[in-house]
C-alpha positions as CSV (number, residue, x, y, z in Angstrom):
1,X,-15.7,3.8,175.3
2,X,-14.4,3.9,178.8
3,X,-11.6,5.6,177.8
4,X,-13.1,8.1,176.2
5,X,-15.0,9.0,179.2
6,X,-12.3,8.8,181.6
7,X,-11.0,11.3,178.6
8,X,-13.6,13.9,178.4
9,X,-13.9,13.5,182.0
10,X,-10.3,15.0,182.4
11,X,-10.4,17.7,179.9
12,X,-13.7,18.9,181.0
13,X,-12.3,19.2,184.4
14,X,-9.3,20.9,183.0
15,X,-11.4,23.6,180.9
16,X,-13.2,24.0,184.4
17,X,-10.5,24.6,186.4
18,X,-9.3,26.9,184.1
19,X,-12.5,29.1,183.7
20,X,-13.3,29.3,186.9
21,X,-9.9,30.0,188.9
22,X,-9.5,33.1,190.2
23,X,-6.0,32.9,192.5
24,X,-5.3,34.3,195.5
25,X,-5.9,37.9,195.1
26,X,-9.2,40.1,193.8
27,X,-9.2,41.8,190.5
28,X,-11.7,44.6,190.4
29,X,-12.3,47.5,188.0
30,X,-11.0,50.8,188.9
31,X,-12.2,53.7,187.3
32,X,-13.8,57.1,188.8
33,X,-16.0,57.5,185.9
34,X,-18.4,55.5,183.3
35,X,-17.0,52.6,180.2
36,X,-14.1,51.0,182.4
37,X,-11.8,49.1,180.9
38,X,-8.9,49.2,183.6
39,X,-8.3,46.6,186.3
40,X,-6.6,46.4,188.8
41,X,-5.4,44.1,191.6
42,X,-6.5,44.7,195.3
43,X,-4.4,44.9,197.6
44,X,-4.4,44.7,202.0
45,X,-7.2,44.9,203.6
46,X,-9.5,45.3,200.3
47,X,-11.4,41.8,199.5
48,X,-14.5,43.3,197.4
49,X,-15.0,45.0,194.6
50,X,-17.9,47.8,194.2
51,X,-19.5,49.7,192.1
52,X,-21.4,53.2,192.8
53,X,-24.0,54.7,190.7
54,X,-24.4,58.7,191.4
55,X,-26.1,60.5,189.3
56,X,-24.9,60.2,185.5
57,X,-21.7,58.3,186.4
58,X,-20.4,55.1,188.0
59,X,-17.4,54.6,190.1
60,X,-15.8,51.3,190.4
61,X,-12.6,50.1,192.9
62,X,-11.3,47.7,194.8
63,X,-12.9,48.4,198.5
64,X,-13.2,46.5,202.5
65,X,-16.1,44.4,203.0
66,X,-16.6,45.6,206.2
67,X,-17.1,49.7,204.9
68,X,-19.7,48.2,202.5
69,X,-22.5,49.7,203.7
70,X,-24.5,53.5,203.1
71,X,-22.9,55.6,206.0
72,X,-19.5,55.6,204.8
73,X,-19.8,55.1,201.3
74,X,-21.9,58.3,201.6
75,X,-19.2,59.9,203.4
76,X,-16.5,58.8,201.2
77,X,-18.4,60.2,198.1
78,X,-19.6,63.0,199.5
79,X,-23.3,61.5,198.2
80,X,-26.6,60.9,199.6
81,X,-27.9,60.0,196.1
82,X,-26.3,57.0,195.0
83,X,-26.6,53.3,194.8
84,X,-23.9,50.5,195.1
85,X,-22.9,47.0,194.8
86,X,-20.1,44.9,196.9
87,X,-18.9,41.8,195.2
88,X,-16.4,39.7,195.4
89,X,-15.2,37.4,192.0
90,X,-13.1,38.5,189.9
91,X,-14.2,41.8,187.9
92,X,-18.0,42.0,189.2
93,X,-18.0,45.7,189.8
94,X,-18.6,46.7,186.0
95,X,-22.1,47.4,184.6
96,X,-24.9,44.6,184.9
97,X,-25.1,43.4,181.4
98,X,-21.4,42.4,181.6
99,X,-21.7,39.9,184.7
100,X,-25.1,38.7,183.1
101,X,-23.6,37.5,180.1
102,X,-20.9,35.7,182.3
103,X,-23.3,33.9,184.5
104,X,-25.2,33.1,181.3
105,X,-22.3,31.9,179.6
106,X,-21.3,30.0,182.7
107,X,-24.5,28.1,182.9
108,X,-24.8,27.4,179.5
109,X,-21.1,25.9,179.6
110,X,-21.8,23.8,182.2
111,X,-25.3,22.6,180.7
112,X,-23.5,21.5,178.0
113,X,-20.9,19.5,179.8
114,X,-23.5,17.4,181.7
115,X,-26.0,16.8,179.2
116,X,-22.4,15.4,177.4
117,X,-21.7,13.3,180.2
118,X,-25.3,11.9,181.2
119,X,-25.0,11.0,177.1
120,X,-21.5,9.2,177.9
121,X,-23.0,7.2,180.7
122,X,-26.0,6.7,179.4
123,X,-25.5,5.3,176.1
């Protein structure tokens, strides 16, 4: 029984480290208009991804924290009506539903793995 929780113990942090690396360098959507499906790694100075929603389209890109704010996005869309979201893991800058199903399935994933260990030690 030990051994199988000394095993479980290793490939559960295996399948971890494995979901949730995301190396040394950003990968963000880049697209100028809506249903992205390219990606692409940032570069320099760029250390978020965003997203902004004007009118009937979204733009997404790699992009500086520190510009992340109204004033010059609004400047460097040539918007006043828009909204937009920095982030910074790994492909956040696409529509909602997408990272809402990845921090459900995250959650649910790691749920699983410690109700399997607290049965493990517990039984």
């Amino acid at each position: 029984m030990n051994s199988f929780l000394v095993t479980a113990t290793i490939t559960t942090t295996f399948i971890l480290a494995l979901f949730l690396h995301s190396g040394n360098a950003l990968v963000c959507y880049n697209c100028p208009v809506d249903n992205c499906d390219k990606n692409i790694t940032c570069k320099g100075e760029q250390d978020t991804c965003l997203i902004v929603y004007h009118g009937l389209k979204n733009t997404s890109r790699c992009w500086k924290y520190s510009d992340c704010n109204i004033d010059f996005i609004s400047l460097n869309f040539s918007t006043k009506d828009f909204r937009y979201r920095c982030c910074q893991w790994n492909l956040c800058n696409n529509a909602p539903n997408v990272v809402t199903s990845k921090i459900v399935l995250s959650g649910a994933f790691l749920l699983t793995v410690v109700h399997m260990l607290k049965f493990l030690v517990w039984n």
